[in-house]
C-alpha positions in Angstrom: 1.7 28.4 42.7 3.9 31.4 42.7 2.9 32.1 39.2 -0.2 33.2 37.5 -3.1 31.7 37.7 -4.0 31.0 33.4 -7.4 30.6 33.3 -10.4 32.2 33.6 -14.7 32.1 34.8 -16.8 35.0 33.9 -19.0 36.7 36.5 -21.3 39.5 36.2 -18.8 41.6 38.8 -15.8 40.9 37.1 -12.9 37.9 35.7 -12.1 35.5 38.3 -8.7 33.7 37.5 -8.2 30.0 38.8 -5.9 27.1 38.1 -5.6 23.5 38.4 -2.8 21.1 39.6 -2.2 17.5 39.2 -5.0 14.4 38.8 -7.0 12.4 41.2 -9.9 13.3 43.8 -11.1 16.9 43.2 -9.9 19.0 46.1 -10.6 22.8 46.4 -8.6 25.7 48.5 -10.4 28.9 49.3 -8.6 31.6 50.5 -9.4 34.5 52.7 -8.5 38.4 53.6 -6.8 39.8 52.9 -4.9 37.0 51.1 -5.1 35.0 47.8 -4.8 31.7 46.9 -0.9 32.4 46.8 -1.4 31.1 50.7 -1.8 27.6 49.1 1.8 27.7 47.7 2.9 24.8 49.8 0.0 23.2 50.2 -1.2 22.8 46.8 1.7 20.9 44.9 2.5 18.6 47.7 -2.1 17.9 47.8 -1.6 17.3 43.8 0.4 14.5 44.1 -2.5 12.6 44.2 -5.9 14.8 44.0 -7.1 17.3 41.2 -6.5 20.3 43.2 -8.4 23.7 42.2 -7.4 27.5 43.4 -8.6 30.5 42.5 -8.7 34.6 43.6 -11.9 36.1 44.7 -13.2 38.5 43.4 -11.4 41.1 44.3 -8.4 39.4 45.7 -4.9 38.8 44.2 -5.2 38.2 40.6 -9.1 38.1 40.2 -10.6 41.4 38.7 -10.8 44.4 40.7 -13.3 47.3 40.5 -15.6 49.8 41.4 -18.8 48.6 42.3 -18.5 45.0 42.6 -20.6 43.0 45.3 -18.0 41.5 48.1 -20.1 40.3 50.3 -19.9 36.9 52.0 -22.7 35.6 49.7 -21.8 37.1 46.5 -18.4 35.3 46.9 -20.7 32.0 47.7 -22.6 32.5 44.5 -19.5 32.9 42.6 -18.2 29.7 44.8 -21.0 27.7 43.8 -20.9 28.8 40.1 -17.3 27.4 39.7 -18.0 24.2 41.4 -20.7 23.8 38.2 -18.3 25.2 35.8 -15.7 22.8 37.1 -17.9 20.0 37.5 -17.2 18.5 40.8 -20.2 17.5 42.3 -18.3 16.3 46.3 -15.0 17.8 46.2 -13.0 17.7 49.3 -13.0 21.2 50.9 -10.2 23.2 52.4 -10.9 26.9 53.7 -9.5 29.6 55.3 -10.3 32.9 57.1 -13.5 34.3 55.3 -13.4 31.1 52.7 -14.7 29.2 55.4 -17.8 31.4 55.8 -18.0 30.9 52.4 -17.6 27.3 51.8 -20.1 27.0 55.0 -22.8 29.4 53.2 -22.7 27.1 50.0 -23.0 23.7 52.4 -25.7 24.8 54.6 -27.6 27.6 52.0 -27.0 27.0 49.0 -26.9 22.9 48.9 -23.5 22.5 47.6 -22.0 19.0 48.1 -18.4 18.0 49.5 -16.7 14.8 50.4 -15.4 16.6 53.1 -14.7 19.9 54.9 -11.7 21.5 56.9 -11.7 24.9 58.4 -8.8 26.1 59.2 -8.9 29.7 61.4 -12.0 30.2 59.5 -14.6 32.8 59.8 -17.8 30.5 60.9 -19.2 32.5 64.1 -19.5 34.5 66.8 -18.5 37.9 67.3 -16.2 38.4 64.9 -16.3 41.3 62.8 -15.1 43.3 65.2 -11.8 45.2 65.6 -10.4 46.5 61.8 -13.2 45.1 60.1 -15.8 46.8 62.0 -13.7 50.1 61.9 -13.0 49.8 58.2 -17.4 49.3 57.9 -18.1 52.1 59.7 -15.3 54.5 58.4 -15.1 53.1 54.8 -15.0 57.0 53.4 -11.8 58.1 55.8 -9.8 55.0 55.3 -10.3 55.0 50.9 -8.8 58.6 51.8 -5.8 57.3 53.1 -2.9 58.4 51.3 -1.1 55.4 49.7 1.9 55.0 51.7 -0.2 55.5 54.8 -2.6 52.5 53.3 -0.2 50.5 52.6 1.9 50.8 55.4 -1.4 49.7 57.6 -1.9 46.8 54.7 1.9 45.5 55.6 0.8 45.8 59.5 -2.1 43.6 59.1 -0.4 41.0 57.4 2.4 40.9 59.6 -0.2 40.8 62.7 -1.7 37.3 60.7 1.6 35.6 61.0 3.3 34.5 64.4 6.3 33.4 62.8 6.5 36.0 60.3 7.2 35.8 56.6 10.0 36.0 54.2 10.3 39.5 52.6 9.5 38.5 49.3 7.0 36.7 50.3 5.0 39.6 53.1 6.0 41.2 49.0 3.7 39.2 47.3 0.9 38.9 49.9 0.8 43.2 50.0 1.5 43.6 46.0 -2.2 42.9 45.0 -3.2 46.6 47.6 -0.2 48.5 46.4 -1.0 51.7 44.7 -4.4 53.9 44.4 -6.1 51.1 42.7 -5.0 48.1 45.1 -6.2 50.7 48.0 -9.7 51.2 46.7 -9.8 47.3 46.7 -8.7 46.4 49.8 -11.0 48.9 51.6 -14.0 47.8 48.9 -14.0 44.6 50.4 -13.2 45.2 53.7 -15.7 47.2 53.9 -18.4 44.7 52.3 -17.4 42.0 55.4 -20.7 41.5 57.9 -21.2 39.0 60.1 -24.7 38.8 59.5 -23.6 36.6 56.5 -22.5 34.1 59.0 -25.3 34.8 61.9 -27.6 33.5 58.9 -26.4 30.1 59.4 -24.9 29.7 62.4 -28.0 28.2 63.9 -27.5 25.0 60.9 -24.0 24.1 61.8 -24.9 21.2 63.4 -26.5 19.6 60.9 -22.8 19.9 58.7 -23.8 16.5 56.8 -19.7 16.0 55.8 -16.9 15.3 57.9 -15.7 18.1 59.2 -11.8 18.7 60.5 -11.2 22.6 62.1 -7.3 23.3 62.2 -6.2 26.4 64.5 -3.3 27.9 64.8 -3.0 28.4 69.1 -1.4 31.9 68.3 -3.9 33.5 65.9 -4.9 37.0 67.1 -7.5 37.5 64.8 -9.8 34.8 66.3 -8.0 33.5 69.3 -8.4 30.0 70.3 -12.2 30.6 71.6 -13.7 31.1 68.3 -12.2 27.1 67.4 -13.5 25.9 71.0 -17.1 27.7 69.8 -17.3 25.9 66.1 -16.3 22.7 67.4 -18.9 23.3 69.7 -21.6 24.2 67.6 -19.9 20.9 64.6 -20.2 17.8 68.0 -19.0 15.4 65.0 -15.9 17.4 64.2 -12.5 17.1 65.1 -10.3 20.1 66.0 -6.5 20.3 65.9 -4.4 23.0 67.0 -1.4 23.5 65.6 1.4 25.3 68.1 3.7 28.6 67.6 0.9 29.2 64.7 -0.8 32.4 63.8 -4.0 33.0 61.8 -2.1 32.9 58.6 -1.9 28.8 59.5 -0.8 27.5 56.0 2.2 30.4 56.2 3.3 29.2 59.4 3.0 26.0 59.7 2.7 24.1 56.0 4.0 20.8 57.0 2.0 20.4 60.0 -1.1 21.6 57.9 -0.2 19.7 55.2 0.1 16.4 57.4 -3.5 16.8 58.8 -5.1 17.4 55.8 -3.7 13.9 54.2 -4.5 12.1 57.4 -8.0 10.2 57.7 -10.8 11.6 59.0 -11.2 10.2 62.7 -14.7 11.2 62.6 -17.6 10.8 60.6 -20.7 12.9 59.3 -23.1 13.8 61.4 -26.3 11.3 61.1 -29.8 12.3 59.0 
């Protein structure tokens, strides 16, 4: 997972790179923002000890293409989802999502009749207020901030990483997470999709999260600043069969700061099961 990703799925906005790791029970990983699935690096070899685990980059993100005039919305990245769930053939893989790939793992559940085994959210984007804050800034000021200069960019790139993480990363590793918005090129992306982020994507279905039809596990770190602890109290709400786990001295960037503890819920049973018809 600290390598490249080797293969490839064609889309009509661009190359989306993805890999595979390991045999068993399909599991898929969907990152968020402004990440890429190198977040998985811990999570993903110890999962492919027994399960068929799949990652990939949005569009956009890390090591998938990047370029003017791509679609970066929250459903264009569903469509895309839901194309490489048929390309890959898994028809109820087990689900893990975070940040924004939780709005888009819900979309492809509750719109777009995708199938899972199962589901966890962790710090996921799901509802409520929140594309607030940079994200409503970076919407409404898209033209100033793609006029940044680049050290300027990238020096408020590094700050919004570091504000993800409570416990903070390694250098080579805040390295890695920055390297894909370094330079004039990585600038245009990161405000391109920043800048195509809207909650309305998840306002649309909201309203249908209590008829999730999987079990559901949310996972919250009780530090994240992005979407503090009230946005997990809210979708557990809004899932009644889920369960919700909060895991301590964590930020948003959960899999970064705590991977063992993460990595020990997501191999433990599901307490709960699906909701009924």
């Amino acid at each position: 997972m600290n390598g490249e990703l080797t293969r490839t799925f064609e889309t009509p906005d661009g190359t989306v790179r993805w890999d595979v790791l390991g045999e068993g029970a399909p599991v898929v990983l969907l990152h968020g923002t402004p990440f890429s699935s190198r977040i998985w690096r811990d999570i993903a070899p110890a999962l492919a000890q027994d399960h068929r685990v799949h990652v990939f980059d949005l569009l956009g993100f890390g090591q998938s293409e990047q370029r003017a005039g791509q679609d970066l919305g929250l459903a264009a990245h569903t469509r895309v989802f839901t194309g490489l769930l048929e390309h890959w053939g898994l028809e109820s893989p087990r689900v893990i999502a975070h940040d924004i790939g939780g709005a888009v793992a819900l979309r492809a559940l509750l719109l777009e009749g995708a199938r899972y085994a199962d589901l966890t959210l962790v710090d996921a984007v799901a509802c409520g207020d929140w594309g607030t804050g940079l994200f409503r800034l970076v919407r409404e000021n898209a033209h100033v901030f793609e006029r940044l200069p680049v050290y300027a960019h990238e020096a408020l790139a590094e700050s919004h990483l570091r504000f993800a993480s409570h416990a903070g990363y390694r250098p080579d590793v805040l390295a890695a997470h920055l390297d894909p918005w370094r330079g004039e090129e990585g600038r245009a992306a990161y405000y391109r999709q920043y800048g195509q982020l809207e909650q309305a994507a998840t306002d649309e279905f909201q309203h249908l999260l209590g008829s999730v039809p999987v079990p559901t596990r949310i996972v919250w770190g009780r530090e994240d600043g992005f979407l503090p602890p009230p946005f997990a109290e809210q979708l557990h709400a809004l899932i009644p069969h889920s369960e919700l786990h909060w895991l301590e001295g964590a930020g948003h960037a959960t899999p970064e700061d705590a991977p063992a503890r993460l990595l020990a819920l997501l191999t433990r049973e599901f307490r709960l099961v699906a909701a009924g018809p």
